[in-house]
N, C-alpha and C positions, 0 to 999 in steps of 0.2 A: 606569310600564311595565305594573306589573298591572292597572290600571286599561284601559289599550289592548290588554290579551291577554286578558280577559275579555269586554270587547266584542265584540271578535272572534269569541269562543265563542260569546258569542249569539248573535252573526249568524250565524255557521253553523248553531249549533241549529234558527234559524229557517227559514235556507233549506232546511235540509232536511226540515224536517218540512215546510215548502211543495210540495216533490218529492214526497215521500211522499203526501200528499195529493191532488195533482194524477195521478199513478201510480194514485192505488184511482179516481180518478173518472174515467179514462181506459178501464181498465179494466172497470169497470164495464156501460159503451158498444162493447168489442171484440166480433167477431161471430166464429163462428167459421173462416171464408172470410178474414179478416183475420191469422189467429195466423202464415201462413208467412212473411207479409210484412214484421213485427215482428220475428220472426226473423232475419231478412234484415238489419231497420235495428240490431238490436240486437250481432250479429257486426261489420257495420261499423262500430258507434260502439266495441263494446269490442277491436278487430283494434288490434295493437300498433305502433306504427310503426317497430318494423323491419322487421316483414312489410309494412306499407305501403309501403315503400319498397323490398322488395325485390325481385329480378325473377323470385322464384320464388312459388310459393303459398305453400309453408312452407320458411322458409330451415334448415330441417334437415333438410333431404335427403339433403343431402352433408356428408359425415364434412371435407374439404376441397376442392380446386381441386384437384388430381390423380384423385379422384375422379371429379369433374362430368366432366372430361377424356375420362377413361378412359368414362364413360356415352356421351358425345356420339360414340367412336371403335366403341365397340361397337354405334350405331344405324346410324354409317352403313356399317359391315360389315356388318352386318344387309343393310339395302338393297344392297350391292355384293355380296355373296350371289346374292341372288334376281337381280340384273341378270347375273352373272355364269353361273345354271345356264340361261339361256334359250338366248346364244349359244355354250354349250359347245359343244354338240352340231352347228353349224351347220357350221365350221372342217372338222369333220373326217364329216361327213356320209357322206361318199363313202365314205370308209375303214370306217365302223361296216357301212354299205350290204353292202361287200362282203365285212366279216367276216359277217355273219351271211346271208348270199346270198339279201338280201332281192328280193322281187318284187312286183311290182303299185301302185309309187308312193307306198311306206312312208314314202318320206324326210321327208315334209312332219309322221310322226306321231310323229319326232325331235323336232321342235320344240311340235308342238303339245297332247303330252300334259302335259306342266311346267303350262303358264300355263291350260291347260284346268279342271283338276284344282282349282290355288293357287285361279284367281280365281271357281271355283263355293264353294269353300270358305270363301273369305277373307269372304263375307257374314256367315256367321253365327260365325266365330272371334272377331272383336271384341267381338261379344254375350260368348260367352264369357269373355273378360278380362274385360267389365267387370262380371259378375258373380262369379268364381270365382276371379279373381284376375288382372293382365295378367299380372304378372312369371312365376307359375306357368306361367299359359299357353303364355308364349312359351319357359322351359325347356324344358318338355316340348316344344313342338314341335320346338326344337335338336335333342334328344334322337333323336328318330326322324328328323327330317332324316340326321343321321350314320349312322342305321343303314339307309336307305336308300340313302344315295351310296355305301356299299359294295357293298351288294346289285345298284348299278346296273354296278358295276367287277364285281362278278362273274357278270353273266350273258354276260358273252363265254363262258364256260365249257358253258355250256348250248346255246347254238348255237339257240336263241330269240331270235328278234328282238321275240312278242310278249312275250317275260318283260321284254326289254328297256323295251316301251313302259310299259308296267303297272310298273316302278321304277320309272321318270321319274313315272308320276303319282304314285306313294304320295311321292315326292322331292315334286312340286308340293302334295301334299295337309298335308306335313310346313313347310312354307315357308308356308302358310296360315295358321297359328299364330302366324308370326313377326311380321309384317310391320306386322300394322292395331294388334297388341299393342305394337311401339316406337313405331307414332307416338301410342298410346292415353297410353303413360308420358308422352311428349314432353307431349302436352296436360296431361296433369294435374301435372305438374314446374311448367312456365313457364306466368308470364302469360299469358293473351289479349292477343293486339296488342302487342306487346313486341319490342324491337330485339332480343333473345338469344332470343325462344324462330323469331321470321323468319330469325335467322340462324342458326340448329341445323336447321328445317325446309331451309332453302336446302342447308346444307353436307350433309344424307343425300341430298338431290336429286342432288346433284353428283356422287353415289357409284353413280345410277345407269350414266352413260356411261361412268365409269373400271370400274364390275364386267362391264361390256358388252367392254372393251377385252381386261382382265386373263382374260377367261370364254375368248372368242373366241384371245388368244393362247397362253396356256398348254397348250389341248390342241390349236391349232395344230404347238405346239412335240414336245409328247406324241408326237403319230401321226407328224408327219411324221418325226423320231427314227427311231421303231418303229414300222409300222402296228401291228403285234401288241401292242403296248404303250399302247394307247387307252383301257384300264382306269384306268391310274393317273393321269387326267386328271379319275376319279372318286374316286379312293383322294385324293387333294392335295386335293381338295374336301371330304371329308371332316375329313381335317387341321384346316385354315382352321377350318372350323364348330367345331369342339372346343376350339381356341382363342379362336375369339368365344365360346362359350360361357360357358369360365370368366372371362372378361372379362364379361360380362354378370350371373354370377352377384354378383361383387363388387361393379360399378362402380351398379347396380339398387336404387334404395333400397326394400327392407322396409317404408317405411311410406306407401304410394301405397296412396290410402282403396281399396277394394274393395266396391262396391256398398253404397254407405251408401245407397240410394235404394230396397233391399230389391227390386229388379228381376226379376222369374222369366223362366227360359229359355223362348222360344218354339218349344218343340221340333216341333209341328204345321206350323206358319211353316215352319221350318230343313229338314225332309223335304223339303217340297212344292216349295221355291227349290233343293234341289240335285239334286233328280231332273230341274225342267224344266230348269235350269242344264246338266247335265251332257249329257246327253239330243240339248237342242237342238247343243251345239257337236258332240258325234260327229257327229251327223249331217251337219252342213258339212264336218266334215272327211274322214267316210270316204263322201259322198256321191259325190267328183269321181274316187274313186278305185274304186270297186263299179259306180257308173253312178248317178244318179240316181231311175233307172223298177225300180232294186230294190227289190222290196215291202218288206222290213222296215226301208228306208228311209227311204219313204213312210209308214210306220207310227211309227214313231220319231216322227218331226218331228210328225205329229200329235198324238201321247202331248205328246211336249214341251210343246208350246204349249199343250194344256190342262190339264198341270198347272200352268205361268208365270200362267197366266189365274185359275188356282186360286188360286194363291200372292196375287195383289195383291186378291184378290176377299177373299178370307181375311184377309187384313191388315187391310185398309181397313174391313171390316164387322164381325168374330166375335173377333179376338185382343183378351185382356185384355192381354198386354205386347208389342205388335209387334215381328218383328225389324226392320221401318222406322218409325222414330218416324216421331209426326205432323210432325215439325219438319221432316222429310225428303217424306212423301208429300205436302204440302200444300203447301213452300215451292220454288214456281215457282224460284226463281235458285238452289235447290240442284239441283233436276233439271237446268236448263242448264248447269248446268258438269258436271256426272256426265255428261251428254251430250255434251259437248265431248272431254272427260277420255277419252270412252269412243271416240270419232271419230279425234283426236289420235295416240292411240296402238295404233288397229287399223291408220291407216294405216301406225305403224311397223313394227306387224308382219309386215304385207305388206313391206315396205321389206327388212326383215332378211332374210327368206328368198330373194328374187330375189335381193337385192345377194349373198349366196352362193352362189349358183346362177348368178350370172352368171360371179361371176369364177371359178369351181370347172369350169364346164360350158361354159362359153363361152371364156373367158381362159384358161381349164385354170391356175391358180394352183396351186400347192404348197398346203397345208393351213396351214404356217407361214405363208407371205406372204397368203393371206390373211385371215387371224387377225390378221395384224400391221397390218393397213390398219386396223385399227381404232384406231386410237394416236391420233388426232388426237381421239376422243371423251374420252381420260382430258386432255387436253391442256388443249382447249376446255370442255371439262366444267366442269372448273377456276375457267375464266374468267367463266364463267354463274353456275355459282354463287355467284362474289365481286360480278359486278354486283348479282344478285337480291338478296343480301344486303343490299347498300350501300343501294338504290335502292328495293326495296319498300315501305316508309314512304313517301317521297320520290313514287312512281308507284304508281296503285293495281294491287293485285293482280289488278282484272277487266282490265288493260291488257295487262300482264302476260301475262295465259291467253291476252287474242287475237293476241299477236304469238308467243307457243307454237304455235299453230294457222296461223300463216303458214308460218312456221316449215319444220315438219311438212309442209306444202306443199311448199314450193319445194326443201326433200330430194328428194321422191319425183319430181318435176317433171323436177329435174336426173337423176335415173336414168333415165328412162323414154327420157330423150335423150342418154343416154350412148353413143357408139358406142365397137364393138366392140374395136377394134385401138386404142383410145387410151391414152396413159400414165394410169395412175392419177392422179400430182402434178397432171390437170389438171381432168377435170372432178370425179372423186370426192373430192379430199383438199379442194376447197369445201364439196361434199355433206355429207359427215362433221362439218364447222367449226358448217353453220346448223342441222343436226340434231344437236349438242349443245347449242344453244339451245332446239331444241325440247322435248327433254327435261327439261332443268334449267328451264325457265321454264315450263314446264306442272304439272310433279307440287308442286313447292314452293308456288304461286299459288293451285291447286286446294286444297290441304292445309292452306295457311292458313286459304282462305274459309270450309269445311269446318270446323275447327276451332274458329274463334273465331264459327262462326254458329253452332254447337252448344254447348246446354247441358253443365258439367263431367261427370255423368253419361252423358252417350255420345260422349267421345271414343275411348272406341274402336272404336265405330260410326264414327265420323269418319274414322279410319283403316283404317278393311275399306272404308269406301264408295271410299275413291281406289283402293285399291291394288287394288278387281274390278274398275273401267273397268280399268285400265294392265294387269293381267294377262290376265282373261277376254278383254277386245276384240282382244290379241294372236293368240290362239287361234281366236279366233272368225272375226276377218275374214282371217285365214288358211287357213281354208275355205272363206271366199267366193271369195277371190282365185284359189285354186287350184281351184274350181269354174269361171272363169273363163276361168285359164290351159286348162283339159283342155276347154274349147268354143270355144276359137280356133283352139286347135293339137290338131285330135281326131289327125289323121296321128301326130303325136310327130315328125315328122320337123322341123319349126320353132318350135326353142326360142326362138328372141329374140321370135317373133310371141307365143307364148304369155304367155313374161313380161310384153312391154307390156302385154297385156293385162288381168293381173293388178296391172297398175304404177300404170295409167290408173281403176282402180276405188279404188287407195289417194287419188290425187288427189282423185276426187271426194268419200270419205270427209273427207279434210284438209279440203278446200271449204266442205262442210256445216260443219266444225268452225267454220270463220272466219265465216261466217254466224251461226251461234248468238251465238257469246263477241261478234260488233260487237254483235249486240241485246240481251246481258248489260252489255255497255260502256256502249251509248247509255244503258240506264236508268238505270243508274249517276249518270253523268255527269248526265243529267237531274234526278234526285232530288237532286242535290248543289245543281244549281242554284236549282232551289224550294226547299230548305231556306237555299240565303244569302240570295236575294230576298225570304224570311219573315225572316230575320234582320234585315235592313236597311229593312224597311217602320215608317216612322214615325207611331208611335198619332199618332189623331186628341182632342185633348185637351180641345177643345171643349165 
């Protein structure tokens, strides 16, 4: 027996000094262009297999499974949040309208200061997380979230409609913070390509159309109650947030790296994209409403565009840390889907504020009933996200965006041909059904691709880039639209002409979208196929 456990010894002895040896001669030959990638192989030979097997990056994230719980409930609050303060304000438009005895076609700056504001911001807030911390980040921006939604409840008091607007944005500038930072965490928790981290992105997806539903009914329920009483539609929002809050603080693990990649903020970058960001959307929105051939309208939009023009010129040529990585400005099918993304849900935009406007101004609805037609979005919502879930593996995620992008279509299609005197139950409660597809099968699809095409160092670039198409584009092409509406129907006296008009311009945005994601599809689907027919070609041996 001693005799076979000393051999043994040797033979180890041997082998490793054989290691040893072969390790200085290897060495020897390393260049220093070589050292990251050695790194690389040497993390995955000593990675332990639990963590290999786990479907987290480090499975000490979470303390236990009530934990992970409570993180997954407080992202998609998070999202039901922001989806809920866009259509607050839509429900009860009329009622704000004439508490504050607005004039000259304010209403459209009810909706449009939130998303205007979040999605000029949401650019470089990601950046932020992933340098300075996501978790911090997105506290803090809680923080002021709350103390805006009260400031927005109390400017009835003021008898200011513009203090009114100017809340909403610093509300949209505070929600900035939030958004691109949980999906930033989401990335760096789970795997890449992973059935749990597709279905945590899918189930915040889902929380868009139910925070659309719960936003639009609640201060439905509010005004209609008490018009006087429209504040506390801001006060309950407030609440919510204070309670995701500490929910977040808890459920957030402390040890999510924070810029192990030594990153410095592009603060030069960060100016330049939110003055031409900001700049350009005023201008679409308060252009339909001052007149177009307003000089400092004209001036603006000029300013705009060449600081935007600055901004990519700057990027692309003179930034030592861009806030667009090169993986971003150089990788064509990231652009197309940000395009898509950005198409997708301008048309929603437009979509939201007629479908309010129609049944508020046209239908003349209650504030509650129509707040409450939104119910089939938390419903159907639901059911989008269990499919995406199930099925994303199974169907790729570029199928996915372009049937989001039909989607999105055939909503806005259906309103545009919606007549007047109809029950709801017929042609809208369909409308509501295929545009909760469109939502849940766009933002989850796009946030994947996003994700798992970006290296672990900017996921939270990942998550600012979806969440400025889905906000900005709201804002944005809701200037267009209503640039539109106010040169069809210059009289004012024909609102359903107007609407179409505005309806017909969402279409063709939707259009463009399904255009893009079929030629993001086809390559797809092409590259798939050259790479099996390289798989299946048999060497010649000869």
């Amino acid at each position: 027996m001693f005799r076979i456990f000393n051999r043994k010894s040797h033979r180890s002895e041997e082998i490793m000094e054989s290691a040893a040896s072969s390790i200085t001669e290897e060495t020897s030959i390393i260049k220093h262009g070589d050292i990251e990638e050695i790194e690389k192989d040497v993390i995955s030979q000593t990675e332990t297999p639990q963590l290999e097997h786990s479907k987290w990056q480090n499975p000490d994230y979470f303390q236990n499974q009530w934990q992970e719980y409570l993180f997954i409930f407080s992202c998609m609050m998070s999202q039901l949040l922001n989806q809920a303060a866009t259509p607050q304000t839509l429900s009860i438009m009329n009622i704000i309208t004439d508490s504050f005895n607005s004039e000259g076609g304010k209403e459209t700056w009810l909706i449009a200061s939130f998303p205007l504001v979040s999605g000029s911001f949401i650019l470089i807030s990601g950046r932020i997380g992933d340098i300075y911390g996501l978790k911090k980040t997105l506290v803090g921006g809680y923080i002021f979230f709350i103390i805006w939604s009260i400031i927005s409840g109390l400017t009835k008091y003021s008898h200011s409609d513009t203090f009114f607007i100017v809340s909403r944005a610093f509300q949209g500038l505070s929600i900035a913070f939030i958004l691109p930072n949980v999906m930033g965490i989401v990335g760096n928790i789970y795997k890449p390509d992973s059935n749990r981290k597709n279905i945590v992105i899918s189930m915040i997806g889902a929380s868009a159309p139910i925070g659309a539903f719960f936003g639009s009914l609640f201060a439905g329920l509010i005004g209609t109650e008490d018009p006087d009483q429209w504040p506390w539609a801001f006060y309950a929002f407030a609440i919510a947030s204070a309670f995701n809050l500490a929910i977040s603080i808890y459920s957030i693990p402390n040890s999510v790296p924070t810029n192990v990649h030594g990153f410095a903020m592009d603060w030069i970058g960060s100016v330049l994209a939110v003055i031409g960001l900001i700049l350009l959307n005023f201008v679409w929105n308060q252009g339909p409403i001052v007149g177009w051939q307003t000089a400092y309208i004209i001036a603006l939009l000029v300013v705009s565009v060449f600081f935007l023009a600055l901004f990519f010129t700057y990027e692309v040529k003179y930034a030592e840390s861009p806030l667009l990585p090169v993986e971003v400005t150089k990788n064509r099918h990231i652009i197309m889907i940000l395009a898509a993304l950005f198409l997708g849900w301008g048309s929603f935009g437009i979509f939201s504020f007629y479908y309010f406007s129609f049944l508020l101004n046209l239908r003349h609805y209650s504030a509650l009933w129509a707040g409450t037609t939104y119910f089939m979005f938390a419903i159907w919502g639901t059911v989008a996200a269990v499919i995406v879930g199930a099925f994303i593996k199974k169907i790729s995620a570029a199928f996915i965006l372009f049937m989001s992008m039909v989607a999105f279509n055939i909503g806005i299609i259906m309103l545009s041909v919606t007549p007047v005197d109809q029950t709801y139950f017929r042609m809208n409660l369909g409308t509501m059904i295929i545009l909760s597809f469109g939502m849940d099968m766009s933002f989850p699809a796009a946030a994947i691709i996003l994700s798992d095409g970006l290296t672990m160092q900017y996921q939270g670039m990942a998550g600012s880039l979806a969440n400025t198409m889905v906000n900005y584009s709201m804002s944005l092409c809701l200037g267009m639209g209503t640039t539109v509406e106010r040169q069809i129907n210059k009289s004012g006296n024909d609102l359903l002409k107007g609407y179409r008009g505005a309806e017909y311009l969402g279409i063709g945005l939707a259009g463009l979208g399904i255009i893009i994601t079929a030629i993001y599809l086809g390559e797809i689907l092409w590259g798939k196929r050259k790479q099996h027919l390289a798989a299946n070609v048999v060497p010649d041996l000869s």
